[in-house]
C-alpha positions as CSV (number, residue, x, y, z in Angstrom):
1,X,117.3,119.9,91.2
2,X,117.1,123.7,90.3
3,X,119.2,125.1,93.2
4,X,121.8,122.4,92.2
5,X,122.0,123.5,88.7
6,X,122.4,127.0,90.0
7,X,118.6,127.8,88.8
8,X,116.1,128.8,91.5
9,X,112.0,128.3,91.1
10,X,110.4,130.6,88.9
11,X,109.8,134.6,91.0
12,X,107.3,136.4,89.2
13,X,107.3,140.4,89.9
14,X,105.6,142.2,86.9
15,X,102.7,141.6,84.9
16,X,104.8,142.0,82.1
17,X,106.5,138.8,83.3
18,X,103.1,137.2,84.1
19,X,102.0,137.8,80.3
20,X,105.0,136.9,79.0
21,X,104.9,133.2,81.1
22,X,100.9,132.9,80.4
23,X,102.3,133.4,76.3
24,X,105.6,130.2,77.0
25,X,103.1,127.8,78.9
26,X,99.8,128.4,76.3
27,X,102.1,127.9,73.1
28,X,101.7,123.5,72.8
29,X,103.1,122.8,76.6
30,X,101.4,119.2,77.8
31,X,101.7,120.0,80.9
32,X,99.2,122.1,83.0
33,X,100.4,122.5,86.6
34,X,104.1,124.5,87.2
35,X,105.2,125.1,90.5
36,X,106.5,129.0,90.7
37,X,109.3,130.0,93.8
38,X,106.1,131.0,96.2
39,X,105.4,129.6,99.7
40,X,103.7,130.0,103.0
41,X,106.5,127.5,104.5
42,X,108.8,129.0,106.6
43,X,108.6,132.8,108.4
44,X,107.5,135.1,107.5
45,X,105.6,133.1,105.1
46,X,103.5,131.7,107.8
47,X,99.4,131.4,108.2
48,X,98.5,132.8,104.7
49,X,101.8,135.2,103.9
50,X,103.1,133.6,101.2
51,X,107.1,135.0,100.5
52,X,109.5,134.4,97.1
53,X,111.8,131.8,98.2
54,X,114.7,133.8,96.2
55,X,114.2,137.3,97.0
56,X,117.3,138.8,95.6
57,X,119.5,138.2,98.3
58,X,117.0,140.1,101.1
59,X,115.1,139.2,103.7
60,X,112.0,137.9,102.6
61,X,109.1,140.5,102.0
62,X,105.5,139.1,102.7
63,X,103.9,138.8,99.0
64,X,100.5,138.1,100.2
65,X,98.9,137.6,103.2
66,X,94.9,136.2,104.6
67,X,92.6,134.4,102.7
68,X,90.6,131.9,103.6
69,X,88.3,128.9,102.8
70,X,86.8,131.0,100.0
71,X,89.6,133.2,99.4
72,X,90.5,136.3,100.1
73,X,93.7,138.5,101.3
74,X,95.8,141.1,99.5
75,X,98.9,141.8,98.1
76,X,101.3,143.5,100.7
77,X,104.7,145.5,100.9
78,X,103.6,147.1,96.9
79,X,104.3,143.4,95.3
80,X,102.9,142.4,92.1
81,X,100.4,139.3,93.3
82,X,98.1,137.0,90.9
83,X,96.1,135.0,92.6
84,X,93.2,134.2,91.3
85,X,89.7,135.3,92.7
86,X,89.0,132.6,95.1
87,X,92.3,131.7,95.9
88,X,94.5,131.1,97.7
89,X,92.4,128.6,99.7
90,X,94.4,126.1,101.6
91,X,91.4,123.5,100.2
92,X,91.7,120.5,102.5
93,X,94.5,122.3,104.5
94,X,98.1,121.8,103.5
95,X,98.0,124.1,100.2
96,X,101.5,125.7,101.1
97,X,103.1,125.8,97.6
98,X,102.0,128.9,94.7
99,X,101.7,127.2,90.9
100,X,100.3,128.8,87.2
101,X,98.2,126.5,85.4
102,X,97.9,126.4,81.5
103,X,94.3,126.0,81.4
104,X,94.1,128.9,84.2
105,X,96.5,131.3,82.3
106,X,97.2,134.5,84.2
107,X,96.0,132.9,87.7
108,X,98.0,131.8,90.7
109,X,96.9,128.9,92.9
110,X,97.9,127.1,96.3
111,X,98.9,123.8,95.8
112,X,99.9,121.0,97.9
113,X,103.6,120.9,97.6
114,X,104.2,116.7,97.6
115,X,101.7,116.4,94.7
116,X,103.3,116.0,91.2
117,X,103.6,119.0,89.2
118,X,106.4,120.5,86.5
119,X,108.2,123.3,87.6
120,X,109.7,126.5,86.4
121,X,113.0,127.1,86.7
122,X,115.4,130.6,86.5
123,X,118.8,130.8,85.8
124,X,121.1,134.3,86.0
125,X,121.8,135.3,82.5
126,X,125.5,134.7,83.2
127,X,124.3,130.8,83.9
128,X,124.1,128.1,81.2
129,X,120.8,126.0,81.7
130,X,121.4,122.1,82.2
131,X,120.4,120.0,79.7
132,X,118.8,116.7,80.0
133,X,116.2,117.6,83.2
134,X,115.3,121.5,81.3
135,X,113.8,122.0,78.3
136,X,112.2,124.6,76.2
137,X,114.5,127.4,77.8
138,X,113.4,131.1,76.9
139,X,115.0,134.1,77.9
140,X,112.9,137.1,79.6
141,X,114.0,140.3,79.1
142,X,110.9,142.0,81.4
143,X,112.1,140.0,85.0
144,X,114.6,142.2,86.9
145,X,117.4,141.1,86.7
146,X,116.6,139.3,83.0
147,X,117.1,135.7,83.3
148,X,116.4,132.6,81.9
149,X,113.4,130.4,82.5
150,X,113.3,126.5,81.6
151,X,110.5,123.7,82.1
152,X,111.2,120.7,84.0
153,X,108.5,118.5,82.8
154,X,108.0,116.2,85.9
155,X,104.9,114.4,84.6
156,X,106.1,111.5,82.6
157,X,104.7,108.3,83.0
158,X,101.7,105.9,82.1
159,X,98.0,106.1,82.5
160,X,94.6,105.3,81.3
161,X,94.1,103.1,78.1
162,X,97.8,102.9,78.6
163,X,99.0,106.4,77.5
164,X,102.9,107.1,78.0
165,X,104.2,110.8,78.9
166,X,107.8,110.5,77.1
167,X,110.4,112.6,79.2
168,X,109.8,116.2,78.0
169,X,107.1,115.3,75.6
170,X,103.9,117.4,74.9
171,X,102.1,114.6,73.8
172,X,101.2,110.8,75.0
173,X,101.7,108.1,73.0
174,X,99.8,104.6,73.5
175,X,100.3,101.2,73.4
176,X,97.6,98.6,74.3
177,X,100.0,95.4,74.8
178,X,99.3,92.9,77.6
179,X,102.3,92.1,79.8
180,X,104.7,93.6,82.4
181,X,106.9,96.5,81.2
182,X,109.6,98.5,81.8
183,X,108.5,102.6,82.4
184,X,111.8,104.0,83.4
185,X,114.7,101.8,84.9
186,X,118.1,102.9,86.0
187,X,120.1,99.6,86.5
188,X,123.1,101.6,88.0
189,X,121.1,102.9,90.8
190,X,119.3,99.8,90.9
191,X,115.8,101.8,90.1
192,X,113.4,100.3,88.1
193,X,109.5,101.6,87.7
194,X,107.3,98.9,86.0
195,X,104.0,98.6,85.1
196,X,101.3,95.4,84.6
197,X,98.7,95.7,82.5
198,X,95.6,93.3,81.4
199,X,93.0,93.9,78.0
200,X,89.4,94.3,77.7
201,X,87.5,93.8,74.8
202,X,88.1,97.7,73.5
203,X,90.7,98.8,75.1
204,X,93.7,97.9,78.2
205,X,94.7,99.6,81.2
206,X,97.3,99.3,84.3
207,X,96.5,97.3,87.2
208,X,99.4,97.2,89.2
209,X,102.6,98.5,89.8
210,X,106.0,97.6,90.9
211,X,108.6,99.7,91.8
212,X,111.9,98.6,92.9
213,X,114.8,100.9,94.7
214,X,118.0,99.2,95.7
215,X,117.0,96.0,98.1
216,X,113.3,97.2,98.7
217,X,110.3,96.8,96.5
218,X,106.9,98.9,96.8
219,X,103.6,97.2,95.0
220,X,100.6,99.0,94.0
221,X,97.1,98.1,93.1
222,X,93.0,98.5,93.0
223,X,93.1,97.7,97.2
224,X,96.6,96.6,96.9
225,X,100.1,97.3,98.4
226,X,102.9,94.8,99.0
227,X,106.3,96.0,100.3
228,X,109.4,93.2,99.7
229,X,106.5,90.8,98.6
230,X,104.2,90.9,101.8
231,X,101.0,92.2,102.1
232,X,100.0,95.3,103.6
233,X,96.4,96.4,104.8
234,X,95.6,99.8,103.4
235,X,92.7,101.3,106.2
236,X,91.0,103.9,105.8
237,X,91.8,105.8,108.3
238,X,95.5,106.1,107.1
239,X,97.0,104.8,110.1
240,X,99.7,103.0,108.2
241,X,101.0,106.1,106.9
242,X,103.7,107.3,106.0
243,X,105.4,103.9,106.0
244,X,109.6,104.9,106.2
245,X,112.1,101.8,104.7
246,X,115.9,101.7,105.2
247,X,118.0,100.8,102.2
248,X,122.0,100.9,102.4
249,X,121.6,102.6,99.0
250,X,119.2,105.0,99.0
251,X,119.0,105.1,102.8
252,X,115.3,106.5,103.8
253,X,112.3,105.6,101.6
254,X,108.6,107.0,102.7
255,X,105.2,105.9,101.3
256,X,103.1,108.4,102.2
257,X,99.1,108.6,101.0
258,X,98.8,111.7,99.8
259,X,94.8,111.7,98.5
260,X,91.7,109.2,98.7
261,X,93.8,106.9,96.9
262,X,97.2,108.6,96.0
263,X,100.6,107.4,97.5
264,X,103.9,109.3,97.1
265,X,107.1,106.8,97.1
266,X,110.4,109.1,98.0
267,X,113.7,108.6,98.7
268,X,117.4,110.1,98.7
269,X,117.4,113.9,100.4
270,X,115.5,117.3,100.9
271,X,117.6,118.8,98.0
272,X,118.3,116.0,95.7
273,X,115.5,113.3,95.8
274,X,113.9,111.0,93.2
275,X,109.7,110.2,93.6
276,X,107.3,108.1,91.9
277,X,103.3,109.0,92.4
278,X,100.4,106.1,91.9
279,X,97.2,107.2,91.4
280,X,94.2,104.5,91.5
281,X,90.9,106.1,89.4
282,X,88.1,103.2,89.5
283,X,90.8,100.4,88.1
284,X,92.7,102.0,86.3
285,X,96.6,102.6,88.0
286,X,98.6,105.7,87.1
287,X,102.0,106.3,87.6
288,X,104.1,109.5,87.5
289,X,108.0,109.5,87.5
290,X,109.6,112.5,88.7
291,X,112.9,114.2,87.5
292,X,115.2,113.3,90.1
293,X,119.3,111.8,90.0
294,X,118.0,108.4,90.2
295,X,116.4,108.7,87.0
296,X,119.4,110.2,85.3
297,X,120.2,107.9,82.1
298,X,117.0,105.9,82.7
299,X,115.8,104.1,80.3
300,X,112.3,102.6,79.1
301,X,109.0,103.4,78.1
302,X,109.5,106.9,79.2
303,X,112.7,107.3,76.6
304,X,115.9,108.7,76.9
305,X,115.8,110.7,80.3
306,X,115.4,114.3,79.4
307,X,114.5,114.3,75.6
308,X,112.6,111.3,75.4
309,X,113.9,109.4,72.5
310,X,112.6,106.0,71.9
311,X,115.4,104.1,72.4
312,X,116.0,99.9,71.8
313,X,117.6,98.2,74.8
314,X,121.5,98.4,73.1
315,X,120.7,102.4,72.9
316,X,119.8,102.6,69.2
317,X,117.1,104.8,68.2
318,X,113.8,103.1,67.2
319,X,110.7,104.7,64.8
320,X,108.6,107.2,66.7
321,X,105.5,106.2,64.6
322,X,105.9,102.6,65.9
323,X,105.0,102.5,69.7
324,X,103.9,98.5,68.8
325,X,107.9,97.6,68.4
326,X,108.8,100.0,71.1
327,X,106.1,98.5,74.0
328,X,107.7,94.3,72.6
329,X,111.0,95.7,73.2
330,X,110.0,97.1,76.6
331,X,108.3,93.7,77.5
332,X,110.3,93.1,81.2
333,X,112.5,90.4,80.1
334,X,114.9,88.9,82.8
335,X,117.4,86.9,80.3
336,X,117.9,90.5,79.6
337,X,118.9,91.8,82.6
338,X,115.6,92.9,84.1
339,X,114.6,91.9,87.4
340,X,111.5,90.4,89.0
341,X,110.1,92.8,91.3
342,X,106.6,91.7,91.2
343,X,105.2,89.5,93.6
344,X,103.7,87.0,91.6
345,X,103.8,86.3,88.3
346,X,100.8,86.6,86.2
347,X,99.4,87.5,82.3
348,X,101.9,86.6,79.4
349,X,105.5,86.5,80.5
350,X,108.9,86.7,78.1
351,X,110.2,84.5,76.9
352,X,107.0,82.4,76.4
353,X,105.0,84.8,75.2
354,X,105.0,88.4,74.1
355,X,102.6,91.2,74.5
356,X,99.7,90.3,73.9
357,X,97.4,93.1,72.1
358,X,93.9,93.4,72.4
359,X,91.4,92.7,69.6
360,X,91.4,95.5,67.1
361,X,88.1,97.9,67.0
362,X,87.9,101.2,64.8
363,X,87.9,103.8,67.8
364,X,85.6,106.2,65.6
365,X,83.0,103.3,65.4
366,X,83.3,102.8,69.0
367,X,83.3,106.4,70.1
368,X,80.4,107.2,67.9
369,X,78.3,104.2,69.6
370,X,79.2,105.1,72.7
371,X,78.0,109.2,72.1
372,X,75.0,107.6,70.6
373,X,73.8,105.6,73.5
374,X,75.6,108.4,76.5
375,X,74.7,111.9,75.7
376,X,75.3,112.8,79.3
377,X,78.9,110.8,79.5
378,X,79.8,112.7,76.0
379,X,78.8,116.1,77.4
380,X,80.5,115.5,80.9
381,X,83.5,113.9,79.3
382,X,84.0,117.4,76.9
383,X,83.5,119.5,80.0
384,X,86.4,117.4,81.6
385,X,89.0,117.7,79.1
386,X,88.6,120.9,78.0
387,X,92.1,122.4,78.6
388,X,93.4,119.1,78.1
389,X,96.8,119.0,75.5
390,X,95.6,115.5,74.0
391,X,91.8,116.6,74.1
392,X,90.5,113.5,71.7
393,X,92.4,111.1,73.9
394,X,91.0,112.4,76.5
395,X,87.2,112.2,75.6
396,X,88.3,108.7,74.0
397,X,89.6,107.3,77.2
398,X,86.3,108.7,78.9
399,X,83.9,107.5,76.2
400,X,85.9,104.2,76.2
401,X,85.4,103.1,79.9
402,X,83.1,105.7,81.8
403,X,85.6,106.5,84.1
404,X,85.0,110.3,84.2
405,X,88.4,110.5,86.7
406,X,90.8,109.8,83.9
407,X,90.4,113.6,82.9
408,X,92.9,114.0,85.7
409,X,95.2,112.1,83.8
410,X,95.6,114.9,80.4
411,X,94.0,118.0,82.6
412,X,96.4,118.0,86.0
413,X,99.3,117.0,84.8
């Protein structure tokens, strides 16, 4: 997406330019994790030398090189370096890919380079930023040459007590309605993202997933995956994976697992692909979309593609205080054109029923029992969140269903 636009990922040579970033990402940004243009991927960036992968037009000068399982190394060839004390790492092998965090500020990391993640993107001077994919574009005087850097904010989606990550939003929004719905569907591309979720007495969350790209269909759940409808046994030892589908359309689709229960679902090419990531925390199902063409003029719970916009289904623009009205109008509804891409049919279904929302209880009641009778859950669900954009969410979603994991959620993004 960025070398398309004539932008390349983010090279950071000063620490003029390192403040200057740690300053943009600290200043109301949701998301925490930003890919920058460093790697250990190809030579010389091999075994620990991590290179720029835009190095002015030269050959590729070694940044960095060693480390270990504790750290370690050192800047090389006079480069600026930030890596943080204990990084890079490689922790659990396959960390090939630098990022900045926001609640890190100032610190480089390795990261695993299929895990979701925003990224920041460069553009010459003489270069017009996109819009739609890049946001919140500031020019920096200090990089040589100056350029301009934009966020691509590649962590929309849904999660926890259902939360929804509007495209290049800083904050979530919830709604706790009962049915299937629409997260992000491009019915040109034949691409539609859904989600299914189910109530408890305080509060409702996502149990499955469907997502459907041209002919094929990928299912997700607690212990589930169904691919076109049939079954498929997840073992532990991750033989299935990765799973590769053919679709005239979209031609190659892989499911990889990418964590203990993480799965990556990919498709189009190495330089212009579209991605979905499902997360499973306890029972709870989280889904990440990803900028990519396929999601161009999406639509959905996720808003206008690139600014968000809560949008009705003829493309009139609906009140951003009312997420109630939005999730009914985002009810899957197939006399409207929506298909079904779930394997069976369960919970309330349009047109019979709508949403149906869960009974009403005064969080601050709730939370206050809860920190009353958990000490230990209150305290460890603070530590967790700290850093976290939507903090009280956060602790709420915590407090709420004593899944600590959901941190994840508001803190990695």
């Amino acid at each position: 997406t960025a070398q398309n636009s004539g932008g390349e990922l983010l090279r950071i040579d000063s620490q003029d330019l390192q403040d200057a970033i740690e300053t943009y990402l600290t200043n109301g940004v949701a998301q925490n994790v930003w890919y920058i243009g460093l790697n250990d991927l190809s030579p010389p960036g091999t075994a620990g030398s991590f290179v720029w992968d835009d190095d002015n037009g030269t050959p590729q000068t070694v940044v960095w090189s060693g480390g270990s399982a504790n750290g370690g190394g050192a800047a090389q060839n006079g480069c600026f370096a930030g890596f943080a004390g204990d990084e890079p790492n490689n922790d659990g092998s396959g960390e090939d890919c630098g990022i900045i965090r926001r609640d890190f500020p100032g610190e480089w990391n390795d990261f695993d380079c299929s895990r979701s993640a925003g990224a920041l993107v460069q553009f010459p001077t003489s270069v017009t930023p996109p819009g739609g994919t890049f946001s919140d574009c500031q020019t920096f005087t200090r990089s040589a040459p100056p350029s301009t850097t934009c966020l691509i904010n590649a962590a929309g989606g849904a999660s926890g007590d259902p939360h929804f990550l509007r495209w290049g939003q800083k904050h979530h929004d919830s709604f706790h309605g009962e049915c299937d719905l629409v997260l992000a569907a491009n019915k040109e591309r034949g691409v539609y993202v859904f989600i299914r979720t189910t109530r408890r007495k305080f509060y409702s969350y996502i149990y499955k997933t469907a997502i459907a790209i041209g002919e094929r269909t990928v299912e997700l759940g607690k212990a589930h995956m169904a691919i076109d409808g049939v079954d498929v046994p997840l073992d532990a030892a991750n033989s299935t994976f990765p799973i590769a589908l053919q679709d005239p359309t979209h031609k190659t689709i892989t499911i990889d697992k990418i964590g203990e229960e993480e799965f990556r679902i990919a498709w189009g090419t190495s330089h212009s692909s579209s991605f979905v990531t499902v997360s499973i925390i306890g029972i709870f199902v989280n889904v990440d979309v990803h900028s990519g063409p396929d999601f161009v003029e999406s639509v959905g719970m996720m808003g206008k593609y690139g600014s968000g916009e809560m949008l009705d289904r003829q493309g009139q623009p609906m009140d951003s205080q009312d997420m109630n009205a939005f999730g009914m109008e985002w009810q899957v509804k197939p006399d409207q054109g929506d298909p079904m891409i779930f394997s069976t049919i369960e919970g309330p279904q349009w047109p019979e029923s709508q949403c149906l929302m869960p009974h009403w209880v005064d969080p601050k009641k709730n939370r206050r029992k809860l920190r009353g009778s958990d000490r230990e859950l209150n305290e460890a669900a603070k530590l967790a969140c700290s850093g976290a954009t939507d903090y009280d969410l956060c602790v709420e979603d915590i407090l709420l269903t004593g899944e600590i994991g959901l941190a994840k959620n508001f803190v990695w993004r």
